[in-house]
MIVO-843107 format. One line per field, with one value per residue (C-alpha): residue in one letter; x, y, z. Coordinates in Angstrom, 1 decimal, always signed. Each point is the difference from the previous one (the first is absolute). Layout:
BEGIN
aa <- A:...
X <- X:...
Y <- Y:...
Z <- Z:...
//
This chain:
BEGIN
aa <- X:X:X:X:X:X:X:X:X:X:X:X:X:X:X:X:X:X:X:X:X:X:X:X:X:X:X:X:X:X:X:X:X:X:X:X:X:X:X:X:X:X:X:X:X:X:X:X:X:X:X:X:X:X:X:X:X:X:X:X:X:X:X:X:X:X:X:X:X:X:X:X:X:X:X:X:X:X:X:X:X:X:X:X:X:X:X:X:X:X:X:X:X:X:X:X:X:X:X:X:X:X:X:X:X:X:X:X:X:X:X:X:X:X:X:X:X:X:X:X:X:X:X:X:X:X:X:X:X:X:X:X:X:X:X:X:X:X:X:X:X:X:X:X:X:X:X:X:X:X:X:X:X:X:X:X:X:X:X:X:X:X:X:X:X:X:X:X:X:X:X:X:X:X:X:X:X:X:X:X:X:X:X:X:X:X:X:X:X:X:X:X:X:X:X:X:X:X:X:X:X:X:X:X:X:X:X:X:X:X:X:X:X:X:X:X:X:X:X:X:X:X:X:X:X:X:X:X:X:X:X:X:X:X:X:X:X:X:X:X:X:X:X:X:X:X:X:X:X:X:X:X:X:X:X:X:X:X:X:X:X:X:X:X:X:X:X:X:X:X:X:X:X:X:X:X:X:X:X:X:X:X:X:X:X:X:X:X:X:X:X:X:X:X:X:X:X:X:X:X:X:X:X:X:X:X:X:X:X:X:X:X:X:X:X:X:X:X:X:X:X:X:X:X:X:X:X:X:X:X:X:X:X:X:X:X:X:X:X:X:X
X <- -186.2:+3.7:+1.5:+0.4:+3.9:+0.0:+1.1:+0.1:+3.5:+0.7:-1.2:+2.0:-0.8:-1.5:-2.7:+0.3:+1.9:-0.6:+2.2:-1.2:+1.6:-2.4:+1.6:-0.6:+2.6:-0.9:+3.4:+2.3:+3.5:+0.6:+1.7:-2.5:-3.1:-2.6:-0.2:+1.7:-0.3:-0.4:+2.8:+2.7:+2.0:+0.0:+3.0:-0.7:+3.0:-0.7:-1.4:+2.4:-3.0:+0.0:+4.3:+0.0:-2.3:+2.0:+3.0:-2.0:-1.1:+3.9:+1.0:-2.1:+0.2:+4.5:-0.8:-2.1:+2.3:+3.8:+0.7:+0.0:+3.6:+1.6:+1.9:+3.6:+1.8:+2.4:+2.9:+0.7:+2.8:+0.6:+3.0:-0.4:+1.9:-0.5:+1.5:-0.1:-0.7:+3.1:-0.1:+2.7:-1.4:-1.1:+2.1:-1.1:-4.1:-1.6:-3.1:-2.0:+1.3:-1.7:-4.0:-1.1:-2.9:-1.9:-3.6:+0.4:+0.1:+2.7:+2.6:+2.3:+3.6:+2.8:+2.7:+2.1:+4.0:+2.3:+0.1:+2.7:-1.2:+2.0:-1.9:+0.2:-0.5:-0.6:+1.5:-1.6:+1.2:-1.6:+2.2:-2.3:+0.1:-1.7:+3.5:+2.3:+0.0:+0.1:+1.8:+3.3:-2.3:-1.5:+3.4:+1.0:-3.5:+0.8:+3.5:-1.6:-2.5:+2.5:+2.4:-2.9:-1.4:+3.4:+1.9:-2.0:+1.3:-3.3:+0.6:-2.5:-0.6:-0.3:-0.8:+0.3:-2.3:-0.2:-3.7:+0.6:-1.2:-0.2:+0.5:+3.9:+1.7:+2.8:+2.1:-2.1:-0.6:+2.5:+1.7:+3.4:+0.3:+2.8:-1.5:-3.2:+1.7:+1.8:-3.1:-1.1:+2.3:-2.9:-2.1:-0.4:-3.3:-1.5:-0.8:-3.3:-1.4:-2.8:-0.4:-1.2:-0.2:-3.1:+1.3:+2.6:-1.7:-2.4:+3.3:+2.0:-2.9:-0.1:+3.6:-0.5:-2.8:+2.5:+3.0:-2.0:+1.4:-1.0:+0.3:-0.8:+0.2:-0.1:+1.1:-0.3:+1.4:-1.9:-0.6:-3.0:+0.5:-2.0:-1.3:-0.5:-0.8:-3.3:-0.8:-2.9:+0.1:-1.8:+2.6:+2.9:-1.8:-0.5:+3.4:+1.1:-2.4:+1.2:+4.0:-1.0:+2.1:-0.3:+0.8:+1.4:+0.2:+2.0:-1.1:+2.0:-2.1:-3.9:-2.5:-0.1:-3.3:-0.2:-3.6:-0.8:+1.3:-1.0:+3.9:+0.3:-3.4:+1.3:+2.9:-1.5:-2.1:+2.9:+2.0:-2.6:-1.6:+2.6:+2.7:-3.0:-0.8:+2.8:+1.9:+2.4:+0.4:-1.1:+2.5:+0.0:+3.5:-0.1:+3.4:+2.3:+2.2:-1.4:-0.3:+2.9:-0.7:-4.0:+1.8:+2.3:-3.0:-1.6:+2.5:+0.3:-4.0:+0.3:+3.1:-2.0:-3.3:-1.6:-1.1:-3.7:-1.8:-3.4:-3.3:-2.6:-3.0:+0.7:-2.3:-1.1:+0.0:+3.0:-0.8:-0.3:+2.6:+1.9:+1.3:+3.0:-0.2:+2.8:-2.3:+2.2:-2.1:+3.2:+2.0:-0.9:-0.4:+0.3:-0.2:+0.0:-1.2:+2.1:-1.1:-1.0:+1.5
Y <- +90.7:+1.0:+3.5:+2.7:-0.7:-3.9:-2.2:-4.2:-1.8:-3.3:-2.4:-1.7:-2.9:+0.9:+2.5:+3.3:+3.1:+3.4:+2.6:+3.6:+3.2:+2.5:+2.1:-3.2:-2.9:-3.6:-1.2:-2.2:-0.7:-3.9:-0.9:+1.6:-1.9:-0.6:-3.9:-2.8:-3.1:-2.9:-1.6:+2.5:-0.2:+3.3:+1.8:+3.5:+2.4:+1.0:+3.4:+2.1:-0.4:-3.8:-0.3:+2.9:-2.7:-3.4:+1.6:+1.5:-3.5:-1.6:+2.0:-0.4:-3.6:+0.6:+2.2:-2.3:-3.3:+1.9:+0.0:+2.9:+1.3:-0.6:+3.0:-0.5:-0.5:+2.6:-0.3:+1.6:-0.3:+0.7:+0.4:-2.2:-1.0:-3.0:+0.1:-3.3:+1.1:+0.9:+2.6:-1.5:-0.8:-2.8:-1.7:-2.5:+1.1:-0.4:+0.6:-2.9:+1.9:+3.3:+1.2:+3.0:+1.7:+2.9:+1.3:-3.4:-1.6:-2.7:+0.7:-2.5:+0.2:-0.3:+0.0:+1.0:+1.0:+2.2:+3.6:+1.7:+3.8:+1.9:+2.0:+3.7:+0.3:+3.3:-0.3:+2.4:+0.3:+2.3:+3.2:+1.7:+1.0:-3.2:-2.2:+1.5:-2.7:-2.7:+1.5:-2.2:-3.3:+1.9:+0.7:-3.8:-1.3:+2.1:-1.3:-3.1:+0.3:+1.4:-3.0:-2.3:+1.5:+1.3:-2.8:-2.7:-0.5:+2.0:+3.9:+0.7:+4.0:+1.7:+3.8:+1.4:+2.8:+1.0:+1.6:+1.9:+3.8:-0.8:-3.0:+0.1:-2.1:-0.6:-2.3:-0.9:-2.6:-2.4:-3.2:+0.9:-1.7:+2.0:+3.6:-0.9:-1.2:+3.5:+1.7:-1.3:+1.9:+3.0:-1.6:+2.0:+1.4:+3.0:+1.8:+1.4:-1.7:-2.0:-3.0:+0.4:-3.7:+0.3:+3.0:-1.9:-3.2:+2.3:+1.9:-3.7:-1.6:+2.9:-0.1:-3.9:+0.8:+2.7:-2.2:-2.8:-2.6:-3.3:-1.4:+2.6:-0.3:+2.4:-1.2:+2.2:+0.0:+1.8:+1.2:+1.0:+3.4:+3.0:-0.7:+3.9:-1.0:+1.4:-3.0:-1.8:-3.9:-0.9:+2.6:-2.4:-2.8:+1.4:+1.2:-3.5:-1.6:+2.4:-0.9:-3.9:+0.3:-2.4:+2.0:-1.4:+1.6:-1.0:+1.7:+0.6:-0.5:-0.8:+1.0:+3.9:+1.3:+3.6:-0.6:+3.4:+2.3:-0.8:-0.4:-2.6:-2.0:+0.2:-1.9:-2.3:-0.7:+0.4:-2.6:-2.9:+0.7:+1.1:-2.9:-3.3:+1.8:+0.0:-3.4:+2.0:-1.2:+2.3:-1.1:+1.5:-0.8:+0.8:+0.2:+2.6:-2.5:-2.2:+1.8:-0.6:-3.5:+0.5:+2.0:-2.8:-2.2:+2.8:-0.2:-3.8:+0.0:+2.6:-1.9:-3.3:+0.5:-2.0:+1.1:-1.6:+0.1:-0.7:+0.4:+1.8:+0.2:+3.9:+2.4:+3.9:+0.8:-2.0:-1.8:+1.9:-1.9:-2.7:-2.7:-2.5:-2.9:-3.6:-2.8:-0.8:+2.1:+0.5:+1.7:+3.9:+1.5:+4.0:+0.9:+2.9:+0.4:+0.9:+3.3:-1.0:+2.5
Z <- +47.8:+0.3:+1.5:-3.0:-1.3:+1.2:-2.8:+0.3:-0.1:-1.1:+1.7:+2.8:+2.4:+2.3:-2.3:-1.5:+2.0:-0.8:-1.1:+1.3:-2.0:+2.2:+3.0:+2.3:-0.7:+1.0:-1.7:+2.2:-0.5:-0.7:+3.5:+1.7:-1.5:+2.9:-2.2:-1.7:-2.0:+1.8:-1.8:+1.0:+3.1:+2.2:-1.2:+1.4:+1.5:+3.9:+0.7:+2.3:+2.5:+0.1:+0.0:+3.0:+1.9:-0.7:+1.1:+3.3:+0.8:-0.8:+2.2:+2.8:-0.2:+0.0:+3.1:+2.0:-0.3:+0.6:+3.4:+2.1:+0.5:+3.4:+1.6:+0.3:+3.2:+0.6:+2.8:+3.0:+2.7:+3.7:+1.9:+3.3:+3.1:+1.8:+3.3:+2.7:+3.5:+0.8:-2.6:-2.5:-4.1:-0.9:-2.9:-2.7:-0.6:-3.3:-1.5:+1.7:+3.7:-0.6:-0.5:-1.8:+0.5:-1.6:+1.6:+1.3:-3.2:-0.6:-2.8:-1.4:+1.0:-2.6:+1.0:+2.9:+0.3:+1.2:-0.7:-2.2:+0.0:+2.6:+2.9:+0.7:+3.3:+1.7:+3.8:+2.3:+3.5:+2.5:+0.9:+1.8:+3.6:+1.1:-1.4:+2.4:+2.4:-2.7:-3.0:+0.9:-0.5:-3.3:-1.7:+0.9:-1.9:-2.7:-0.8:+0.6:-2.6:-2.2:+0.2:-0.5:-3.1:-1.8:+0.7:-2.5:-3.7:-1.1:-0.1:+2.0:+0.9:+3.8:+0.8:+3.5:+1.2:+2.8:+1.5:+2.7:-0.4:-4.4:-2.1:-0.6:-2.7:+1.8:-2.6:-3.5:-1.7:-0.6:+0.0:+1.6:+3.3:+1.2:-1.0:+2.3:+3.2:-0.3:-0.4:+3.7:+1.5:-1.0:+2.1:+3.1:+2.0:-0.9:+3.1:+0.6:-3.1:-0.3:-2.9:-3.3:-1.4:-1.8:-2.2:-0.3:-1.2:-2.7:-1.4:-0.4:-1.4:-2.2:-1.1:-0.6:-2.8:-1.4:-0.3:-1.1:+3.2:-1.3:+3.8:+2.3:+3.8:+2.9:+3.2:+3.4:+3.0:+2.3:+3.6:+2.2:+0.2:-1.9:-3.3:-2.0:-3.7:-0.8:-2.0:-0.2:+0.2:-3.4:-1.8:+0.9:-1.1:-3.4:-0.3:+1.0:-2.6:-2.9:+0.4:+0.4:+3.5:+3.1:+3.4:+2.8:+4.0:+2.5:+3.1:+2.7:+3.5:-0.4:-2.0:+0.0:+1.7:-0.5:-1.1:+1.4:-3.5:-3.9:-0.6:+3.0:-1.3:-3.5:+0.7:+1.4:-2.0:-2.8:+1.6:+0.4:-3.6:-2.2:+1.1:-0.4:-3.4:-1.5:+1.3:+2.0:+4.2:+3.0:+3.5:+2.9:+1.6:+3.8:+0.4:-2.2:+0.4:-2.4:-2.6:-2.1:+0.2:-1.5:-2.6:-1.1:-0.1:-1.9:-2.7:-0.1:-0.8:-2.7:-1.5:-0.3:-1.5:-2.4:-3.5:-0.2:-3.3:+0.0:-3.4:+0.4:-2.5:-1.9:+1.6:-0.4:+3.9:+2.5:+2.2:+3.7:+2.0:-1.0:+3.0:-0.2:+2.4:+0.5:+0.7:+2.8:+2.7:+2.5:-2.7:-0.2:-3.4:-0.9:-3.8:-1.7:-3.7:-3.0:-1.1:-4.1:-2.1
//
């Protein structure tokens, strides 16, 4: 018997279907009908369902065959010096000549040339009671350093500060030869004063990252006597780091050994560290002497470096220390990043 309300349709192929007018409906729409002819090809419009799942499956299959993306290279430079053994640069090197490493890993090198972007150099000679004996030989490395750097066709920039008792600027910054030979003449010892070179490295270092010094360099020339800064050895460093400067020290006399105070083991410990990491030169010069000389070589380095480009793969943290090395062994090598901007 049929439901209450069922009535039979005409008849179709594939038998009678039933056409319910009760609360319950069994009536499907015409795309959706569960069959078909045998005659008639399958015409039916995708459900949302079934398109949502081709697509799913297209793209998995575009993701699996494109090629993971390489990271980009990304340059970097260093300023070197090459010196021979007698201390002069090396002329003529190109990128087969040099080595980079970072964390000991091998980077390609570039390209290698002079550099165009003028120094500022912050000269600091030692005014402190400890200079008396030597402060002739000190003003005489000065103007030697002075002449060396100034007199290029680059405008290269030199401040004088003095250290004894304070940092001093004695002349500023600039490129006018004659204006800093005048200013040696303020060069004098400062009786009963002891040195203050590493306040006086933080504050330059400082006033590098202020004026934005593309080149920064601090160069000292120091004696044995007293040292009073109440510095600590790792802040110098990081003030050193920040401004992207290389320091230099040329000592007068040996190595100091007042190991017996924090300030005296500080410097030290300032002077071997700091100068190997940032590419600058540590000398002891046993004679006074022979100072002006190691300052004229001082500037002749400085006024020669090479500009050496090197890729490196792009990275979130840098690399921990970076090392620049010619492949000619006897040749010796000091470079000092370029700060990136």
């Amino acid at each position: 018997m049929r439901p209450q309300g069922c009535q039979e349709t005409h008849p179709r192929a594939t038998g009678p279907t039933i056409s319910c007018n009760s609360h319950i409906s069994n009536q499907f729409l015409a795309r959706s009908a569960l069959t078909l002819p045998k005659t008639q090809t399958y015409t039916h419009l995708m459900t949302p369902r079934r398109i949502l799942g081709a697509t799913v499956v297209l793209l998995t299959v575009v993701l699996l065959q494109t090629p993971a993306p390489q990271a980009q290279a990304v340059q970097r430079s260093i300023y070197v010096s090459v010196l021979n053994a007698a201390g002069a640069p090396v002329p003529d090197l190109g990128p087969s000549d040099f080595l980079v490493r970072e964390d000991n890993l091998s980077r390609e090198v570039l390209r290698v040339g002079p550099v165009e972007t003028p120094l500022s150099v912050a000269l600091m000679v030692d005014t402190s009671a400890a200079s008396r004996a030597n402060i002739r030989d000190i003003r005489e490395a000065a103007i030697e350093f002075i002449k060396g750097v100034t007199g290029t066709e680059v405008k290269h920039q030199v401040a004088l500060i003095g250290i004894g008792e304070r940092p001093t600027v004695l002349v500023d910054y600039t490129s006018d030869q004659a204006r800093l030979l005048k200013g040696i003449g303020l060069v004098f010892t400062n009786e009963q004063s002891g040195a203050y070179l590493l306040d006086g490295v933080i504050e330059a270092s400082k006033g590098f990252k202020k004026r934005e010094a593309q080149r920064p360099v601090i160069v000292s020339i120091a004696t044995r006597g007293p040292e009073f800064s109440n510095r600590y050895h790792d802040q110098v460093l990081s003030a050193l780091n920040d401004a992207g400067a290389s320091f230099h020290i040329i000592m007068i006399g040996p190595p100091p050994n007042d190991l017996t105070t924090q300030e005296g083991r500080e410097r030290a410990m300032t002077f071997s560290m700091a100068t190997e990491a940032t590419g600058g030169r540590y000398d002891n010069v046993l004679a006074a002497s022979a100072v002006p000389d190691r300052l004229k070589q001082v500037a002749n380095e400085l006024t020669h470096q090479y500009l050496v480009t090197y890729a490196r793969p792009q990275m979130l943290i840098p690399p921990e220390k970076i090392v620049v090395t010619a492949k000619r062994a006897e040749l010796i090598v000091r470079g000092t990043p370029v700060k990136s901007k």
